[in-house]
N, C-alpha and C positions, 0 to 999 in steps of 0.2 A: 504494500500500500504506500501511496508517495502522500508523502507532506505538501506544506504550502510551498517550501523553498525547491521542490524537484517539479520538474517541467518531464510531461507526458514522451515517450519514446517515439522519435519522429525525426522526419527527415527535413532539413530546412534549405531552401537555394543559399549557396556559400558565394557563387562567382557564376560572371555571366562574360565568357569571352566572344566579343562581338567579332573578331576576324574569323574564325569559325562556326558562331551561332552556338556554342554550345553551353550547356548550362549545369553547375557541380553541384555536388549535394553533399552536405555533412550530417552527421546523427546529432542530436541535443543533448545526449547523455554519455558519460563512462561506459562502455559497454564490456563487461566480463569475457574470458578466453574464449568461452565457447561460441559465442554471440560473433566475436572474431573471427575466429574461424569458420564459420560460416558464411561469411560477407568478403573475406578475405580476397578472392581473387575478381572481386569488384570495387576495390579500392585501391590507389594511388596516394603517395605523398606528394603532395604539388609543392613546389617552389614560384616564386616571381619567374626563375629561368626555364620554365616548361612551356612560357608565355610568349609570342611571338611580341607583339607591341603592346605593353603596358597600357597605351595610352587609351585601348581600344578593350579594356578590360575592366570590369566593375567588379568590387567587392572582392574579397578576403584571396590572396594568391596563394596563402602559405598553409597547410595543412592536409588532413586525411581525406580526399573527397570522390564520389562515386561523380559518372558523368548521365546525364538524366536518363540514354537507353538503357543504365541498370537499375533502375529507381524502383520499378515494379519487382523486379528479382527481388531486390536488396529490401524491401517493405514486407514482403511474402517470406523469405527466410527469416526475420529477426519476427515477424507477428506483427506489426505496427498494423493500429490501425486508424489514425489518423492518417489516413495517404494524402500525397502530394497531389493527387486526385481530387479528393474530398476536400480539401484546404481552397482548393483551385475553384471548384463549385459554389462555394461556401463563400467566396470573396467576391466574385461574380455575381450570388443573390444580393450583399450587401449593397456592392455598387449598383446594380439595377434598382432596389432598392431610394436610394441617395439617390440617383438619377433624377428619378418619379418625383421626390421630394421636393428639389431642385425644381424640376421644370414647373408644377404647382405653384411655386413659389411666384415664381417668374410670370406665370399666367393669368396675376392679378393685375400686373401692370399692361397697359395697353398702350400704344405708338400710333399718332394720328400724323400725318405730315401732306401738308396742305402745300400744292404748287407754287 
């Protein structure tokens, strides 16, 4: 059972390299040997220098990180079930959501413009 200070088992976007499109994933938590060893040959230790132009690169370069075509794997072997999926869906309701809100909002005001 996790306390207030442990955050749920899940995969979070780490980096987003824009010269290849492609998108890293790290786990939220400590994961124990065997948790490892299972994930194991879908993870990479990234450096800044695995990175063609920095400059074309967003978010964390340094660390343990999966590349998103194992995301599915790597969520299905450790059990998470918060997926990167469901996260995605979830953010999507909110902002349609806020959309609607927004437009509403907006759609008390009216624009008359006379020649």
């Amino acid at each position: 059972m996790m306390n207030n200070n442990e955050q749920e088992l899940k995969l979070r976007l780490s980096t987003l390299d824009c010269n290849t499109s492609t998108k890293y994933y790290q786990v939220t938590q400590t994961l124990d040997e065997q948790q490892k060893l299972k994930i194991k040959t879908y993870f990479k230790y990234y450096t800044p220098e695995n990175f063609e132009n920095l400059d074309n690169v967003a978010g964390k370069t340094t660390g343990w990180m999966c590349k998103s075509e194992d995301v599915k794997a790597v969520e299905e072997l450790l059990g998470i079930t918060k997926t990167i999926e469901k996260q995605r869906a979830n953010l999507e309701k909110i902002q349609r959501r806020s959309a609607s809100n927004v437009s509403n909002v907006f759609d008390r005001y009216s624009l008359s413009f006379s020649k």
